[in-house]
N, C-alpha and C positions, 0 to 999 in steps of 0.2 A: 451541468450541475449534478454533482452527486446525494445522493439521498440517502440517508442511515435508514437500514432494516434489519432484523434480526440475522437473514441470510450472511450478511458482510460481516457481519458482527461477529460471528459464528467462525469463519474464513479467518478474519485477521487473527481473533483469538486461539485457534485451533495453529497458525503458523507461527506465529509467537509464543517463546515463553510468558509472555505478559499478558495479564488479563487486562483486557481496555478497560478503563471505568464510563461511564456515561457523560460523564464532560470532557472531553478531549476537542483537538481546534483540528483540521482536514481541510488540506490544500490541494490540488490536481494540478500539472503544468501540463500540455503535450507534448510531445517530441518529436523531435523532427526528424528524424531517422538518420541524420550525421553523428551523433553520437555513437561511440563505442558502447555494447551493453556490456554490463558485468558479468562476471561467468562465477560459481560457487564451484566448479566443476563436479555437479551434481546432476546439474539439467539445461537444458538447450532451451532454446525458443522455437517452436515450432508455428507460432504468429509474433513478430516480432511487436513487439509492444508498442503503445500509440498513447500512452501517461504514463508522469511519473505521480502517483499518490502521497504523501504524508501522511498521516497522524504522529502529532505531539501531544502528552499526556502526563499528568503529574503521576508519578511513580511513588511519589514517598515524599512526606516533609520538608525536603532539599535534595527530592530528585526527580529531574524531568527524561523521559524515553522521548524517541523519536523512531519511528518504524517508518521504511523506505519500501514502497511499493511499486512495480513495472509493473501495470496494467495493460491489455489488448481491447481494444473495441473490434467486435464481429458483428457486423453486420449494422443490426441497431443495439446490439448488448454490451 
């Protein structure tokens, strides 16, 4: 179960253009490591990710964002 804190809040906002508003809905699936991960050709994975994250969030009057996240679990984090 994930848990909103300022910390995350900070991260998604900070790599998005978008500013999260405080009602938005967050999904986590894991993965099972057959999956192809996506490349931006930016950056590598150096722990290969272990969820994939969502947030959807109303962006405007008649417009909804969805922001796609690989997450890694270390250890217990």
């Amino acid at each position: 179960m994930l848990r909103r804190n300022r910390f995350n809040d900070w991260i998604f906002s900070r790599q998005s253009k978008h500013v999260i508003p405080a009602k938005y809905k967050v999904a986590a699936q894991p993965l099972t490591g057959k999956q192809p991960l996506p490349s931006d050709g930016k950056s590598d994975y150096p722990l290969r990710p272990s969820h994939q994250l969502q947030l959807d969030f109303d962006a405007g009057p008649y417009s909804t964002t969805s922001i796609v996240l690989l997450i890694a679990r270390d250890g217990t984090r």
